[in-house]
N, C-alpha and C positions, 0 to 999 in steps of 0.2 A: 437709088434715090427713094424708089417707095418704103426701103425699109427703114430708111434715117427718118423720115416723117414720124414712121407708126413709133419707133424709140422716143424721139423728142417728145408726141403724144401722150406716152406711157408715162414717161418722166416726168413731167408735168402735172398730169393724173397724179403721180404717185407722190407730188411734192404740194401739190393742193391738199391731197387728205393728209401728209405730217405735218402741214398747219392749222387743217381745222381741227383736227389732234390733238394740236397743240393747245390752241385757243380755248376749247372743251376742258381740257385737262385745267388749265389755269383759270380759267372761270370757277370749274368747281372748288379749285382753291379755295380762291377768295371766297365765294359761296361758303363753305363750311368755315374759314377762321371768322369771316363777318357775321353769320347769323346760326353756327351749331355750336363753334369751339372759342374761346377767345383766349389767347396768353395774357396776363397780368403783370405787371410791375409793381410789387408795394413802393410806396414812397411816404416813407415815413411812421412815427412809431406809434400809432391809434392802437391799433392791435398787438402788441407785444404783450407777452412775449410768446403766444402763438406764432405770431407773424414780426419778419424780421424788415427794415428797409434794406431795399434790394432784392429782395425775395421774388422769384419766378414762378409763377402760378398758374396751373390748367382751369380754365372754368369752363362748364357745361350751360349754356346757350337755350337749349330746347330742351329735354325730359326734365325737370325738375319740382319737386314740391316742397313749399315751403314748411320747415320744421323747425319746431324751436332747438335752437344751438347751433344750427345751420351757419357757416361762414357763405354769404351773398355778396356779388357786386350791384349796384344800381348808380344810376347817372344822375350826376349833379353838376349842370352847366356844362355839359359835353364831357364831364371829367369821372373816369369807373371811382367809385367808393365801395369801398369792402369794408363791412362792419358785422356782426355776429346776429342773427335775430334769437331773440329773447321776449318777446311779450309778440300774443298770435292776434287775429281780429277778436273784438267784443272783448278779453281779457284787459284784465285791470293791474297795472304794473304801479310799482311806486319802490324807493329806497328807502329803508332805514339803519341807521346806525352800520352802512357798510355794505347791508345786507338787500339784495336785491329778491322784492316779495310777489307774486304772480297769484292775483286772485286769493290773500290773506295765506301764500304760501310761500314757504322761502325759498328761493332757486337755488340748488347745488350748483356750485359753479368751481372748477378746479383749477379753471386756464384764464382767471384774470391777475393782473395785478395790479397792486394797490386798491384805496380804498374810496368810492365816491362817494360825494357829500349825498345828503337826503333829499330826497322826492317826494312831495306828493303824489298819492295815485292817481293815475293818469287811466281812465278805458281808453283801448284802442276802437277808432272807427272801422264798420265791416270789412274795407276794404285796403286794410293797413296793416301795417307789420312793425313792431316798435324794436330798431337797430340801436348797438348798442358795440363802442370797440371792445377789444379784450382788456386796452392799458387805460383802467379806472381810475388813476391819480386825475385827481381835476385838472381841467384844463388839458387832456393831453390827447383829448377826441372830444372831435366834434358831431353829436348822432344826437338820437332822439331824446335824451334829455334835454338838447338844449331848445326852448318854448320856440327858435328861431326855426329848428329842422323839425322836430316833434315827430310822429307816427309816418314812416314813408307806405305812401301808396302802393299795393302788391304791382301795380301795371308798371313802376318806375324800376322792379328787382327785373334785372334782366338773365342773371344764372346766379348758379351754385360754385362758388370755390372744389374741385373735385381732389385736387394732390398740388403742392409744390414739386415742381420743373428741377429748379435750384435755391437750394440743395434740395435733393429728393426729400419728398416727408409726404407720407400720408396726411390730410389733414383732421379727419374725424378723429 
């Protein structure tokens, strides 16, 4: 009898610690895809043709800094937006004729398409970052040209775009 106890005991013990175990284990889960890692779903064609609808995306959460050509997500109304940063804080961004100009320079840029209308230059405030999609045809994103969204706040970029998931692609 005394050794069915000590067994039941042990089992127990032993079924305690594979659920706190467990519990740990799924915790840190969620912990890392919520505030290290997040996967991305594009929806829709802002960013083409970098970026595809449907396109599966890694993005980095914590180490990141922001650079210009950076592909960034940040929240708008509970909703991830990914758009390319292009003009940094105190920089003066404006278009002409197509041509996107940074501080009376013209920005190479290889991965947009089509052409958008012109801009006024715009300085960025200290604490902003001027987002901008890849797919330049008007009308075909919505970012910080429009006077509605303008300069987003750096505390609103929540990570960095790191690699598409599917299809694989590097994305720098």
């Amino acid at each position: 009898m005394m050794q069915t106890t000590k067994n039941t005991t042990a089992t127990k013990a032993a079924s305690t610690r594979s659920w706190l175990v467990f519990i740990l284990t799924l915790g840190m889960i969620i912990f890392v895809f919520r505030y290290c890692i997040g996967i991305i779903i594009i929806s829709g064609n802002s960013m083409a043709p970098t970026l595809k609808d449907g396109q599966i995306l890694l993005a980095n959460y914590i180490a990141f800094t922001l650079e210009r050509g950076d592909i960034v997500i940040y929240e708008d109304h509970g909703m991830p937006i990914i758009k390319r940063v292009i003009g940094l804080p105190r920089e003066t961004v404006g278009i002409k004729n197509g041509q996107v100009i940074i501080n009376g320079i013209p920005l190479h840029e290889e991965y947009t398409n089509g052409l958008p209308r012109d801009l006024e230059p715009v300085t960025i405030p200290d604490d902003s970052c001027f987002l901008v999609g890849d797919n330049r045809i008007p009308g075909a994103s919505r970012d910080s040209r429009d006077p509605s969204v303008g300069p987003i706040e750096a505390k609103r970029i929540k990570g960095e775009a790191l690699f598409s998931i599917y299809p694989f692609k590097l994305i720098k």
